[in-house]
DSSP file (Angstrom, degrees, kcal/mol; ACC not computed):
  #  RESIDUE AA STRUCTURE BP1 BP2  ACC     N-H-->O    O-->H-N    N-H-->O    O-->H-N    TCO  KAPPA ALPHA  PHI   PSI    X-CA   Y-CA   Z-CA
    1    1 A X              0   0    0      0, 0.0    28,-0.1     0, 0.0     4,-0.0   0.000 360.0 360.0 360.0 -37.5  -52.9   48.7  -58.9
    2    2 A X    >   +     0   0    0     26,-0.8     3,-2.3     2,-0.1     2,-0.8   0.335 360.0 138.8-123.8  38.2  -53.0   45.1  -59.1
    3    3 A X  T 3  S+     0   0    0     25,-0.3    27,-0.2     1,-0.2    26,-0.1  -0.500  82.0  18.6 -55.9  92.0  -56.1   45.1  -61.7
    4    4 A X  T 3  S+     0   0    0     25,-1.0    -1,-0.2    -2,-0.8    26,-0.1  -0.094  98.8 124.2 128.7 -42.3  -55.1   42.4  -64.2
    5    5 A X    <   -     0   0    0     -3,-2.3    26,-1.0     1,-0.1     2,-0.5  -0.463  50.8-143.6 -74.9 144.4  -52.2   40.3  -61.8
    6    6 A X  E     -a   31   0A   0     24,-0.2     2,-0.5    -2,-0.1    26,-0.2  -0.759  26.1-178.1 -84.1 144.7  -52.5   37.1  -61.2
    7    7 A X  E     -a   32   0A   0     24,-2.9    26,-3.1    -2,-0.5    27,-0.7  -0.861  19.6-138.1-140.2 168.5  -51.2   36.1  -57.5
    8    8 A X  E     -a   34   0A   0     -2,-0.5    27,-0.2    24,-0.2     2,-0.2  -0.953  24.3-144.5-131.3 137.8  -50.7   32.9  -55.2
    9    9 A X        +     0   0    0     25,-2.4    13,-0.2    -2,-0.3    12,-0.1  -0.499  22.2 179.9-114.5  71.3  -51.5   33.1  -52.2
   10   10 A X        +     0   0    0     -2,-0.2     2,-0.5    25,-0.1    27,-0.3  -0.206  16.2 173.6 -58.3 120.1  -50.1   31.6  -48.9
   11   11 A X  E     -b   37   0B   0     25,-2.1    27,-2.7    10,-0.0     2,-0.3  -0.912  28.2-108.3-140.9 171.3  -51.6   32.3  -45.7
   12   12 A X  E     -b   38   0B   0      4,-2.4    27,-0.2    -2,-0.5    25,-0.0  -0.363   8.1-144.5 -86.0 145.5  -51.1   31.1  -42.1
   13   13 A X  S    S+     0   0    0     25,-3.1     4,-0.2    -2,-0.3    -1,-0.1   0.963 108.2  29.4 -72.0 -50.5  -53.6   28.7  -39.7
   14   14 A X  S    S+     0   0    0      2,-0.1    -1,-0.2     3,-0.0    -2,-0.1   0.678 132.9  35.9 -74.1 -11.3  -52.9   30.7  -36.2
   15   15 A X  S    S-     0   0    0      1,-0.1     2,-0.5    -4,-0.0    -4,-0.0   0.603 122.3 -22.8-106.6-111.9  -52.3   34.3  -38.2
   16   16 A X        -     0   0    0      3,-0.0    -4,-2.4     4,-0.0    -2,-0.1  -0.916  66.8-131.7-130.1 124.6  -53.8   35.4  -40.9
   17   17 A X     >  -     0   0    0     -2,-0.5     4,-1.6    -6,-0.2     5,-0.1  -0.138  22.8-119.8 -76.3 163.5  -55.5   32.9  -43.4
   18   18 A X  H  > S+     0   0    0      2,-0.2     4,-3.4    -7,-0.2     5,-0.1   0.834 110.3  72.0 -55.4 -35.4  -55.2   32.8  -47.2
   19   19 A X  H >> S+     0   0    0      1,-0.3     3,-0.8     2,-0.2     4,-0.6   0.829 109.5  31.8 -42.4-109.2  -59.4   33.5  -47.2
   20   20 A X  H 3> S+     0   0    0      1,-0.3     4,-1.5     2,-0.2    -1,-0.3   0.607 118.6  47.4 -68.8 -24.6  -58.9   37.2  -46.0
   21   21 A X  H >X S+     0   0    0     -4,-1.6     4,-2.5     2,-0.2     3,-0.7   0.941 116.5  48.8 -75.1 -63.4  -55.4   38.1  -47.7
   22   22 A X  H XX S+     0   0    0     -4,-3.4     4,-2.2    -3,-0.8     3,-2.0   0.881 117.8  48.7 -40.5 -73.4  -57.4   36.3  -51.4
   23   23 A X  H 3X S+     0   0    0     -4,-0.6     4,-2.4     1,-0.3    -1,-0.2   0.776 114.1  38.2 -29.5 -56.0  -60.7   39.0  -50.1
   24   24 A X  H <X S+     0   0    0     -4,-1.5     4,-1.3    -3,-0.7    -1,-0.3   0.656 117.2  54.7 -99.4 -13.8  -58.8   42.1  -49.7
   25   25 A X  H <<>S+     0   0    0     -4,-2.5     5,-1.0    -3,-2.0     4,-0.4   0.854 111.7  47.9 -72.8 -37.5  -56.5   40.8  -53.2
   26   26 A X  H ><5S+     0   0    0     -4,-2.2     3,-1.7     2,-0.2    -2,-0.2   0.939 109.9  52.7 -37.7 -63.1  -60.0   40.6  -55.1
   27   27 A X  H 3<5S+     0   0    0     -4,-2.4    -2,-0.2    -5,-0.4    -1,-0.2   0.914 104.2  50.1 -34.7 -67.5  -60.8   43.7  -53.9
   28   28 A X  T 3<5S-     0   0    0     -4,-1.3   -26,-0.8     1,-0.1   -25,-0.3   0.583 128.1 -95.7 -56.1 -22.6  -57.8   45.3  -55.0
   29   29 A X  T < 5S+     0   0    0     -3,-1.7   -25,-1.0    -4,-0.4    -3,-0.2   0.090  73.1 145.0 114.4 -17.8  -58.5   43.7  -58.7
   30   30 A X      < -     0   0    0     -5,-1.0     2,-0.5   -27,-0.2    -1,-0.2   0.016  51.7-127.7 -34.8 169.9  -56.3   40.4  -58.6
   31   31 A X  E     -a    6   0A   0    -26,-1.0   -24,-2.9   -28,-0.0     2,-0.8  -0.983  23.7-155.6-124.4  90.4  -56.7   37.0  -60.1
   32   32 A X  E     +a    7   0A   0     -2,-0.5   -24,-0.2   -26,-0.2     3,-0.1  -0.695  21.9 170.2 -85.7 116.4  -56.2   34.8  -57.2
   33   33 A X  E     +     0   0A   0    -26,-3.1     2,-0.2    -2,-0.8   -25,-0.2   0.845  58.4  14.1 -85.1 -36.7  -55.1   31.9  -58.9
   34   34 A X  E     +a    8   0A   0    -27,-0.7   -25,-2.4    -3,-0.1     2,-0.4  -0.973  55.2 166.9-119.2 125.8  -53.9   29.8  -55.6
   35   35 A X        +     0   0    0     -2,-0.2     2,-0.2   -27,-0.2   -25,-0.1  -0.837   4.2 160.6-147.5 136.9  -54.1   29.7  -52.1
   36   36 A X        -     0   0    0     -2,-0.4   -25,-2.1   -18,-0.1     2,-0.4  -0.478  25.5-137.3-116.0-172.1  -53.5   27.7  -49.8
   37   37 A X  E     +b   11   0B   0    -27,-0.3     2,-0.2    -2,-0.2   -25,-0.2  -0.980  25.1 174.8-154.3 146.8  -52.8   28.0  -45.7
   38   38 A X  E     -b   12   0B   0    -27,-2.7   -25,-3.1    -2,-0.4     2,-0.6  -0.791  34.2-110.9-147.4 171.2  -50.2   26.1  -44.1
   39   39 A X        -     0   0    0     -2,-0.2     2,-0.8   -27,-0.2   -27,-0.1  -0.841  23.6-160.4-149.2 135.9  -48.9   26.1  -40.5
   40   40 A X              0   0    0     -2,-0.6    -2,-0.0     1,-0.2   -28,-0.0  -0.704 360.0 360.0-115.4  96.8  -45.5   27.5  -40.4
   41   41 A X              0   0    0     -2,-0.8    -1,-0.2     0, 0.0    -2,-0.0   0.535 360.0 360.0-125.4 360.0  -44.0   26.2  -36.9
């Protein structure tokens, strides 16, 4: 389904980091082009 997209990624420091949302977007066939992790207080 997303075999072809590029995506950005955001992810959280205390939640869930950009590393595993970018893994399970690879998987799926994305282009993760950015991601970064931020801490969203």
């Amino acid at each position: 389904m997303l075999k072809g997209k590029k995506v950005i990624v955001f992810g959280e420091r205390d939640d869930i980091p950009a590393t595993t949302v970018s893994t399970c977007l690879k998987a799926a066939g994305a282009e993760v082009v950015y991601e970064n992790n931020a801490c969203f207080v």
